[in-house]
C-alpha positions in Angstrom: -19.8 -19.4 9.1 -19.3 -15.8 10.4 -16.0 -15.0 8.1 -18.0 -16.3 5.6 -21.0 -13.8 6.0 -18.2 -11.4 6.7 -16.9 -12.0 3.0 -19.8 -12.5 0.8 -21.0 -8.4 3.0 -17.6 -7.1 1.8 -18.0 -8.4 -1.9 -21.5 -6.3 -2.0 -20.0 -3.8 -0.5 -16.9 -3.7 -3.1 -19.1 -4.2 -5.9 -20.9 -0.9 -4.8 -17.5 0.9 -4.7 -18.0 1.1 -1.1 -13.8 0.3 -0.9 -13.7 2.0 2.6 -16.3 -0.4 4.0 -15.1 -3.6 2.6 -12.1 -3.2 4.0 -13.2 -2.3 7.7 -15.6 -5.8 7.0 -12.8 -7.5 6.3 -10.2 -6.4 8.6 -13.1 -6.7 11.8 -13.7 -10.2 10.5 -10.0 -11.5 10.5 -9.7 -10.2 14.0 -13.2 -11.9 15.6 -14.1 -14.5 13.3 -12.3 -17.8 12.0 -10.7 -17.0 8.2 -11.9 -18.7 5.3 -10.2 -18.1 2.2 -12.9 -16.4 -0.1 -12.6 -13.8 3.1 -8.8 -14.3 2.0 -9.2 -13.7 -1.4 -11.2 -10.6 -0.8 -9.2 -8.9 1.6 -6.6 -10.0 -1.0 -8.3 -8.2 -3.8 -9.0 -5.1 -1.9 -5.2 -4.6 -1.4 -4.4 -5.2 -4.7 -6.8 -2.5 -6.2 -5.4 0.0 -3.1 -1.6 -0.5 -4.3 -0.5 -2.7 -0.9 0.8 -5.8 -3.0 2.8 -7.3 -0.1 -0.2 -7.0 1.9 -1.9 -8.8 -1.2 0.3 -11.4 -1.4 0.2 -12.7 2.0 -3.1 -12.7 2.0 -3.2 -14.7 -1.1 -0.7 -17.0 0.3 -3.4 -18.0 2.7 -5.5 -18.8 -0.1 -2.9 -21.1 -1.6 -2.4 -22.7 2.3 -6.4 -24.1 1.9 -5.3 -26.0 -1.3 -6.1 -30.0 -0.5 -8.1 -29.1 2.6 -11.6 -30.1 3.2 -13.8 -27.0 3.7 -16.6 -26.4 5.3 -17.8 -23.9 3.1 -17.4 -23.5 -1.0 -14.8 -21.6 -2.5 -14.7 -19.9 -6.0 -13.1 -22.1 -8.3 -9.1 -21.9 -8.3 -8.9 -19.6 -5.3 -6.8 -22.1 -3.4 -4.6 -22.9 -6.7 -4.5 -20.4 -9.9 -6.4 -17.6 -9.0 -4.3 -17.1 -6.2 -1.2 -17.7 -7.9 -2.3 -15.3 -10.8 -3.1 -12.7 -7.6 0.3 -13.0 -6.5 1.9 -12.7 -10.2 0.0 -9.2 -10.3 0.9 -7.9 -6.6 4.6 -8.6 -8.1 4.0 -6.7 -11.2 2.9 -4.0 -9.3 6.0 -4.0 -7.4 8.3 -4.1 -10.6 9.5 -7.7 -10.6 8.1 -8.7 -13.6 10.3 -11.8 -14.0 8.5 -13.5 -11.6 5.4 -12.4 -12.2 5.2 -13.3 -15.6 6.6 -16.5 -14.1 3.5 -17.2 -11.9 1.6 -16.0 -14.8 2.9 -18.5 -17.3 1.9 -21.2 -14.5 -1.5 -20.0 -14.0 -2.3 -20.3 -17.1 -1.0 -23.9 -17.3 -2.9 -24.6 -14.5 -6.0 -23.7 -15.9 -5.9 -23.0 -19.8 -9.5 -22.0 -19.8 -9.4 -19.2 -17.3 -9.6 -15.7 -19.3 -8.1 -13.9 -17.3 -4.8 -15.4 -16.6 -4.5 -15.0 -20.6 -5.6 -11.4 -20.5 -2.6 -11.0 -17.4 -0.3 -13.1 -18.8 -0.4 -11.1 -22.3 -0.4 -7.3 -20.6 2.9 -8.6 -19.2 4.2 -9.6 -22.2 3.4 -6.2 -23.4 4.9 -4.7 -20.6 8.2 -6.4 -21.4 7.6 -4.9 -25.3 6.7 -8.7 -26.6 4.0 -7.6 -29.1 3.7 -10.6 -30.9 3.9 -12.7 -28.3 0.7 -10.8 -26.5 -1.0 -11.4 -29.5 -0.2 -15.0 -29.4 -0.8 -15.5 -26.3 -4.8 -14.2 -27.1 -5.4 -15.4 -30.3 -4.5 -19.0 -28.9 -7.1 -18.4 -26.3 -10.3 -16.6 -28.8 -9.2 -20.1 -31.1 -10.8 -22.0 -28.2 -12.9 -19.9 -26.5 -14.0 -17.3 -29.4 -17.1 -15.8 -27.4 -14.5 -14.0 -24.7 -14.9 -10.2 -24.5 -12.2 -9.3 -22.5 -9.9 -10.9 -24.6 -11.1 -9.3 -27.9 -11.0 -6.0 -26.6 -7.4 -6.2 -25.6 -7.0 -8.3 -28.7 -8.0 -5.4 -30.7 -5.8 -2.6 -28.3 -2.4 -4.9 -29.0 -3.6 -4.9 -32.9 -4.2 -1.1 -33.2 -0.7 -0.6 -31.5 0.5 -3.1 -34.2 -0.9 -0.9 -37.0 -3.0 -3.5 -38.1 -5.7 -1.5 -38.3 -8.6 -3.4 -40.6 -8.0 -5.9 -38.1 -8.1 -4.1 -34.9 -11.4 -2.8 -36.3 -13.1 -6.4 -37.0 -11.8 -7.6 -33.8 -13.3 -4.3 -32.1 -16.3 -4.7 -33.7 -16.8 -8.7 -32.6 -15.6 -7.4 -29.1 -18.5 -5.1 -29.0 -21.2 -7.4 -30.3 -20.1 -10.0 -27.6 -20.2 -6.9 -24.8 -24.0 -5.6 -26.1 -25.0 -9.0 -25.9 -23.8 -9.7 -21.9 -25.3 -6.6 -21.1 -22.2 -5.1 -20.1 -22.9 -1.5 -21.2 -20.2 0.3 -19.6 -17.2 -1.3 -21.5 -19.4 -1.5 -24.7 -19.5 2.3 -24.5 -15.8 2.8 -24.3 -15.0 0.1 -27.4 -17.7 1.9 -29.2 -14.7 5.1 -28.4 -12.2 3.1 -28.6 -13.8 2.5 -32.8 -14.6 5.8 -33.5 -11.2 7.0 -32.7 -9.6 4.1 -35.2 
């Protein structure tokens, strides 16, 4: 369980912005203790947000390897299927090969048509690639099941203000923010309420 304990001290420590520390965690744990794969995913993460997506990717590849295994210890939903492979699609992106990240995306999603964020990746990507319309399809689809998602109505209302759409952008905006007041998430609620005066 010691890779374990190692994992769940670099989350806290990541989640303080304590970057530095979470990765020494980590990188002691991998050394001394046996891996599991949220210590995986972590270290995984923690590469991402430093700009190292091949280091990323193999570490997310050992995520992936767990898949069908019987663990001792629980894993976070879809690390050992498509959060990994949505990990992996955004290491590539950050590399420039947005082919197959967009790609792994697409399969993500599939994977798992409920997860929010592999709609929220999948649809920056396909505004990367100057898709409009198809970002916006590709969230509007998802708020039609799952209306109550904050994430995707903010970017729902960014991809409609750079549409010109602008009554809409504000309602969406406006939903986005009631949905963010009421989680209690008042740092993002701040910047839509900027995000709305500037419309």
């Amino acid at each position: 369980y010691a890779g374990e304990v190692a994992a769940l001290c670099a989350l806290e420590r990541a989640r303080k912005d304590e970057t530095d520390a979470a990765i020494e965690i980590v990188d002691t744990a991998l050394r001394r203790f046996i891996p599991t794969p949220n210590l995986h995913y972590i270290a995984a993460s923690l590469m991402l947000a430093r700009g190292k997506p091949d280091a990323a990717i193999a570490h997310f590849r050992r995520c992936l390897a767990y898949r069908g295994q019987v663990l001792v210890v629980p894993i976070q939903e879809g690390i050992t299927g498509h959060v990994s492979l949505l990990g992996i699609a955004q290491a590539l992106a950050q590399k420039g090969d947005l082919v197959r990240s967009r790609r792994l995306a697409e399969r993500a999603v599939a994977m798992a048509p409920d997860y929010e964020v592999g709609h929220m990746v999948l649809s920056k990507l396909q505004l990367q690639a100057g898709e409009n319309q198809s970002a916006l399809h590709t969230l509007t689809t998802y708020l039609a099941a799952h209306p109550d998602s904050p994430g995707a109505c903010q970017q729902t209302t960014l991809i409609l203000q750079r549409l010109g759409c602008a009554d809409q952008a504000r309602r969406m905006g406006n939903r986005a923010l009631s949905l963010l007041r009421r989680n209690g998430a008042d740092h993002e609620a701040a910047r839509m309420e900027e995000i709305l005066a500037a419309m």
